[in-house]
Structure formats: C-alpha cells, structure tokens
C-alpha positions in Angstrom: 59.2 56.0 81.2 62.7 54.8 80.3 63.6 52.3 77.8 65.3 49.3 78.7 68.0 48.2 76.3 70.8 45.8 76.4 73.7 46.0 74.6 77.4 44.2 74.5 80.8 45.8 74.9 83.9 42.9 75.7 86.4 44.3 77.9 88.8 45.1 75.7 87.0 47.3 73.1 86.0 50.7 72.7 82.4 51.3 72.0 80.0 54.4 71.3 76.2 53.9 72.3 74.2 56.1 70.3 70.6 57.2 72.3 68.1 58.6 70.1 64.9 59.7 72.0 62.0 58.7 71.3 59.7 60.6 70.3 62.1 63.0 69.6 62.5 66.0 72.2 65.3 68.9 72.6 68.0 68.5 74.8 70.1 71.2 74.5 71.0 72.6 77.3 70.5 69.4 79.3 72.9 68.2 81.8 72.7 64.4 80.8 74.4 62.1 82.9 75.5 58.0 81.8 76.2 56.0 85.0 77.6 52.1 85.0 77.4 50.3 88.0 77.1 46.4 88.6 73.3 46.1 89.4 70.4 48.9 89.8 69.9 51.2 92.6 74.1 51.0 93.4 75.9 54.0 94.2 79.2 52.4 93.5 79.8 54.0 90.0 82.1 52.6 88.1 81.5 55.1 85.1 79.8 58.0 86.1 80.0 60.8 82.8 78.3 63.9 82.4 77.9 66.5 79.7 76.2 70.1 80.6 75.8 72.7 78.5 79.0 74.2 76.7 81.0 71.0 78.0 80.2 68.8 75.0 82.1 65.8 74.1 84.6 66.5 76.8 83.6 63.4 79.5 82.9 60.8 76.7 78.8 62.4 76.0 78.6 64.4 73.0 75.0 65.9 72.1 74.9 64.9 68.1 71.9 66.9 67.2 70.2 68.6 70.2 67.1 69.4 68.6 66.2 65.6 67.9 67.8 64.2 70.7 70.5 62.6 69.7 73.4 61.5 71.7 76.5 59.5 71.6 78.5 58.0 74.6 81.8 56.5 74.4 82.8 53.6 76.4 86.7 53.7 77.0 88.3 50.1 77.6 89.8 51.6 80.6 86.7 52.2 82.5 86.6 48.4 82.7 89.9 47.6 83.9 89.6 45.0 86.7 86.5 44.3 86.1 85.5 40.8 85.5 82.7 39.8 82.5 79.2 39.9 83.7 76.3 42.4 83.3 76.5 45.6 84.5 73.5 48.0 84.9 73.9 51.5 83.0 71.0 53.9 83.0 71.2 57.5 81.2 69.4 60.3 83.4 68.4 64.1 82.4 70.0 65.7 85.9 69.3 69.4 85.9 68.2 71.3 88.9 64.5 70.1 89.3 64.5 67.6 86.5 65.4 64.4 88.0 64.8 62.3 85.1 65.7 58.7 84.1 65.6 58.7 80.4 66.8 54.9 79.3 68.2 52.1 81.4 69.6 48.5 80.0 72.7 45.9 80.7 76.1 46.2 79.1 77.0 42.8 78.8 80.4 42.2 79.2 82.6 39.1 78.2 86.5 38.8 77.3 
C-alpha cells in the first residue's frame, strides 16, 4: 500500500522530494514514474516524469542508491507556471510491463 505524504513547494521555488522505501527494496531497473495532477484519479498531467533504466537523472528522477530504494525528484518552478496555489495530487508509481504499482501518493501544497 502507498504512503500518503504531503509536502509544500511555493510556486516560485525549486524543490527535490527525496522517496525512501520503506522497508527498503531494490529498484534498479525500475521504470518509476512521478505524476502531478490537481486531484486523484485525473489524467490531465501537469508533471508527468519518468526514469527507466540507463536514463537516470535525465527527466528530473534520479535513483540515489538503487539497492535501498532511494530516490530523488526535482520539482522545476517551471512545471508550475500558470498554475494558481492550491493542492495538487502527486503519486509516484513503479510502471514496468506487468508491474502496475502505486508506490507513495500525497499533496504538494502550493502557495505564492
């Protein structure tokens, strides 16, 4: 089951969320995908990022240490650029070929 956390990122700033899994599993070779969107369930991304296997680091998901699970993902202040401040749901999914799996989920609270 995925963990809901909530964390807060004003529009302006740049912010890296740091996922550690718990307990701690492997994810190399992952594909790992972090998706905001304004409520649950929406398919109206406005980040959708995604780091597979040999593509580290290059959307904004680098895998820190793969054999604990570790993960940062960078939130540019560009992905928010007309937004307005609000909550927004983001939820982190494991989306390889027959592994489907939501791994954390919160609210990025955004002000000015």
């Amino acid at each position: 089951m995925a963990i809901l956390t909530d964390y807060q990122l004003n529009l302006p700033e740049k912010g890296v969320l740091t996922i550690e899994m718990t307990p701690p599993i492997g994810i190399s070779g992952w594909t790992i995908e972090y998706r905001l969107t304004k409520r649950f369930g929406s398919d109206d991304y406005i980040i959708q990022n995604s780091c597979a296997s040999g593509f580290n680091g290059v959307s904004g998901i680098t895998v820190t240490n793969g054999a604990a699970g570790i993960m940062n993902i960078v939130n540019f202040p560009q992905y928010m650029s007309g937004k307005l401040p609000g909550p927004y749901a983001w939820t982190l999914l494991r989306t390889n070929s027959g592994h489907q799996t939501e791994l954390a989920r919160g609210y990025r609270l955004v002000d000015y």
